[in-house]
N, C-alpha and C positions, 0 to 999 in steps of 0.2 A: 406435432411438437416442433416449436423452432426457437434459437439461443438468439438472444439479445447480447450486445456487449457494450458495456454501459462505462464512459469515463467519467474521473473524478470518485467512482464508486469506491471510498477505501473503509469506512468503518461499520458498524454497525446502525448506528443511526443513518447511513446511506442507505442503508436496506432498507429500514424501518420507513423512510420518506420516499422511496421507488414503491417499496410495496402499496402505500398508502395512495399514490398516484395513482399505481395501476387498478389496484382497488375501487377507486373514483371515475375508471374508465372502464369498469367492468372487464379486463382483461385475468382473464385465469390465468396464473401461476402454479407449475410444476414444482419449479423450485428455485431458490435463490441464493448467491453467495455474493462474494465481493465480485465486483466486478461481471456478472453476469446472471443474465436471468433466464430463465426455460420456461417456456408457455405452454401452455396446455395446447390451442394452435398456432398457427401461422397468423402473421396480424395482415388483415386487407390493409390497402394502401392510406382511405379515411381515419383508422384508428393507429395506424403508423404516426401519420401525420400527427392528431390528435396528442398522442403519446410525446413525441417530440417537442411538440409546441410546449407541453408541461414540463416538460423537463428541462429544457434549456435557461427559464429563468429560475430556477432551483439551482445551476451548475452543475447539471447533469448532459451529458450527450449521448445518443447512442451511435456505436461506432459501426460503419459499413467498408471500411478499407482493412482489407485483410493485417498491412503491418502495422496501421494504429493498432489493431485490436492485439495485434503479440505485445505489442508497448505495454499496454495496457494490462496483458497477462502479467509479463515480466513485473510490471509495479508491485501488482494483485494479491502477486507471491511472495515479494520481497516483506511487502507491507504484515500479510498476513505470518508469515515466518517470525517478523521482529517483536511485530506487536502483541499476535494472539496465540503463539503457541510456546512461549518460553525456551526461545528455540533448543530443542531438544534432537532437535537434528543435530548427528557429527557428521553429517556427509558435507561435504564443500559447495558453495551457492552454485559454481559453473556446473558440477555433479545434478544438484539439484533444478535446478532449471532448465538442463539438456534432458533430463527424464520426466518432468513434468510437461513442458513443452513441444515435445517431439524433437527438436531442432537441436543442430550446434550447437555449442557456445557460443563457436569464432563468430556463427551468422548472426544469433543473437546478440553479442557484445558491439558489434560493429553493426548492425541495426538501431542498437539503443542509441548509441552514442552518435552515430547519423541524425536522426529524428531527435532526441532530446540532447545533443550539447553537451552531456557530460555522460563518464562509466555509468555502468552497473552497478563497478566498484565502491562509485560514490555516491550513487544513489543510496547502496544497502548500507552505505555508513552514516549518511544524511539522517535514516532512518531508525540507524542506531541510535546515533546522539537523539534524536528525539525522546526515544525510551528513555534512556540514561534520564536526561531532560526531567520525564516524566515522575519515575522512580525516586528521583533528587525530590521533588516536590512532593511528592507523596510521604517519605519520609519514612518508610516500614524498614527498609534493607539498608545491609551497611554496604559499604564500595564493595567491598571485596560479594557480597552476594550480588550485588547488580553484577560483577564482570562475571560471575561465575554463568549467571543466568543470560546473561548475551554471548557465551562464550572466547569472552575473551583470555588470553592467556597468561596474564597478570594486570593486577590492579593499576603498575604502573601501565602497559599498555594502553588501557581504557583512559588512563588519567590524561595521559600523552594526545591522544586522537583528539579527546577533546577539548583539550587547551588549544590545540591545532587549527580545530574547527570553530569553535565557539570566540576562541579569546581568553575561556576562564577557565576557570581550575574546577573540578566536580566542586571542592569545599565551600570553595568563593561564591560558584552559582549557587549553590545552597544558602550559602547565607542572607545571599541578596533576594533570593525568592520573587523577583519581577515578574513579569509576564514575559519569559524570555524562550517560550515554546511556541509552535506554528500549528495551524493546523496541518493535518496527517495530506491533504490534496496541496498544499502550499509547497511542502517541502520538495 
């Protein structure tokens, strides 16, 4: 058995197009999430290669330096907390991350922000406003359900962040309904 860590990998259709490669190169899979795969074994150097060549014009990489691949975790979790689990976590992202991780915060935070340029902090709100974003466009929940379900602490908070970040107003982006979302690997 050995773990692949794979960047760019943030949604579900990332999976669906990893698995689909590997499948095509007859590589068994163990198991797969975001951001990392487990093989049934070890891949010799040919089908290493193989595997990489395909994936690289797809925008996929797989990662062999140990702090890209926490990078990479760090995204993995953020993404998956905002996106797919309605976060229902109350424990706090520094809490959450030092325990999934193994690591710090301090290292972690000062890692991220070494290698990618900006927090944590704003990364997991980068990620918020996408949701928001998303939720706006979908059109099911009112403000006050979107902040309850991203855990925010009032509707004006949420409203605030992202007039902050965006420019607009949750309303105003609603009204305007553009293509004013990213994709989930862009943000």
């Amino acid at each position: 058995m050995s773990t692949l860590f794979i960047k760019n990998m943030v949604c579900n259709r990332c999976i669906m197009v990893i698995e689909n490669e590997l499948s095509k190169l007859n590589i068994a899979i163990e198991s797969i999430k975001l951001g990392e795969v487990t093989l049934e074994q070890e891949l010799n150097p040919k089908d290493r290669e193989a595997l990489e060549a395909a994936l690289i014009p797809l925008g996929f990489e797989v990662i062999d330096n140990k702090k890209s691949r926490l990078i990479e975790q760090i995204k993995n979790t953020i993404v998956e907390l905002v996106h797919y689990q309605n976060n229902e976590s109350k424990s706090n992202l520094s809490d959450l991350l030092s325990e999934k991780l193994n690591h710090d915060y301090n290292y972690l935070s000062n890692l991220f922000s070494e290698i990618e340029g900006t927090t944590i902090e704003k990364y997991f709100i980068a990620q918020k406003i996408e949701k928001i974003k998303e939720l706006l466009v979908y059109d099911e929940l009112s403000l006050s359900e979107i902040a309850i379900r991203l855990n925010y602490s009032s509707v004006a908070y949420l409203s605030n962040q992202f007039k902050k970040v965006t420019g607009l107003t949750p309303s105003y982006f609603k009204q305007i309904r553009e293509d004013k979302r990213k994709s989930l690997d862009k943000v």
